[in-house]
N, C-alpha and C positions, 0 to 999 in steps of 0.2 A: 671588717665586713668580708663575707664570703659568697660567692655565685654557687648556685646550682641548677643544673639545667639538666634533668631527669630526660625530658626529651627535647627535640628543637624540628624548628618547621611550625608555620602556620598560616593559617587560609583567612583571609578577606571574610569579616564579618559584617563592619557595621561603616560610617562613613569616617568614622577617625580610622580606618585603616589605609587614607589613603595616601595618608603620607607615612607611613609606617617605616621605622629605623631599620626592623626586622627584614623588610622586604625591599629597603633600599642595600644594606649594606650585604643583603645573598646576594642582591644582583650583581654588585659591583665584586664579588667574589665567584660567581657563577655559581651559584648554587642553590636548587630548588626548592623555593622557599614550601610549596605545597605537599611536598610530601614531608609528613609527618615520622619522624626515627626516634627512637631511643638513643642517648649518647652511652658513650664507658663511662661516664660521672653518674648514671645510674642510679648507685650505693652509695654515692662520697657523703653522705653525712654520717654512716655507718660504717666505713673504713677505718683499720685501727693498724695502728704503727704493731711492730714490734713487739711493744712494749704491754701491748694490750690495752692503749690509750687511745681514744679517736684523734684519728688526723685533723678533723676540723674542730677549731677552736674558738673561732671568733663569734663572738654571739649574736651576733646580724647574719641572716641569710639572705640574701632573694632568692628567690625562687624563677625560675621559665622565663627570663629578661630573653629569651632568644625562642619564645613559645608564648602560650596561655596555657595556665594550670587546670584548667576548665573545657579545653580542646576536645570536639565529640574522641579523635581520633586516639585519644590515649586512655580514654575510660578504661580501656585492660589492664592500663600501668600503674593507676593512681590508687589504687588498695594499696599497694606496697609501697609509694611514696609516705600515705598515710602511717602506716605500720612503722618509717622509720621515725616521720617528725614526732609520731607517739614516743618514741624509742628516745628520741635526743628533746628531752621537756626542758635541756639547759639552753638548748638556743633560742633562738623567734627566729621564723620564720616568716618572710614577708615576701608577697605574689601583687602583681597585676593583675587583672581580667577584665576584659571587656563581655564575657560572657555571665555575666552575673546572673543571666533569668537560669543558669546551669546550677546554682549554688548547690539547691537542695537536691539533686541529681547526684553529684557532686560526692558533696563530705560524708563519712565514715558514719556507719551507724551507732559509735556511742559517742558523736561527737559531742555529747552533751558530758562525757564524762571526760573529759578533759580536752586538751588542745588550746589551750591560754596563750602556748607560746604560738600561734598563726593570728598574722592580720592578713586582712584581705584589704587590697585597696583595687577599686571600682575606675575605671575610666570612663567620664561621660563628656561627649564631645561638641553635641550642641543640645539646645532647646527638648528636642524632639525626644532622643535619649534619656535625656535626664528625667522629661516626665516617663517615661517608660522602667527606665532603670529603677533613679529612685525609690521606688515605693516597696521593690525585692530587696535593694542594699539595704 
């Protein structure tokens, strides 16, 4: 298994954020969970030794476990997030989101022409969500 966290930082969307891991463990590090950054992990799925091999190997990714992949804030970044999981079709790539009604916002315009290797998995937190969410997932 391997983490990737293209960016990090995220904003209070819905009621399950209010115990949110993300915005418990900034605090207790001091660091602002709302503003949204780019990390240096950036590239890492696209990073290559030496050798001309990719450094990452293991065919589990997550994805933004210290973000949402769907964050309005990063809509500049995620074409070239795109670009790479196109690029690496040997791994899977798997994300959270609570923003799910962002999907079709969201994904690449030939998403139909491949991207097999991404799941999305949806967080719904109570009742209320779920009939909301649901019917986009």
């Amino acid at each position: 298994m391997s983490m990737w966290s293209p960016w990090r930082g995220c904003k209070r969307c819905s009621e399950g954020c209010k115990y949110c891991y993300i915005h418990k463990g900034d605090f207790k590090r001091k660091v602002y969970t709302s503003k949204i950054i780019k990390t240096k992990d950036f590239e890492k799925p696209i990073e290559k030794c030496k050798n001309g091999n990719y450094k990452m190997k293991s065919k589990l990714v997550y994805v933004c476990f210290s973000s949402d992949f769907f964050i309005e804030e990063a809509d500049e970044w995620r074409k070239e997030c795109w670009k790479m999981i196109k690029e690496r079709s040997d791994l899977l790539f798997l994300f959270l989101t609570k923003r799910i009604d962002r999907f079709y916002d969201c994904i690449p315009e030939d998403w139909n022409d491949g991207y097999d290797n991404v799941v999305i998995c949806c967080t719904i937190e109570n009742q209320k969500n779920a009939d909301y969410k649901l019917g986009i997932f």
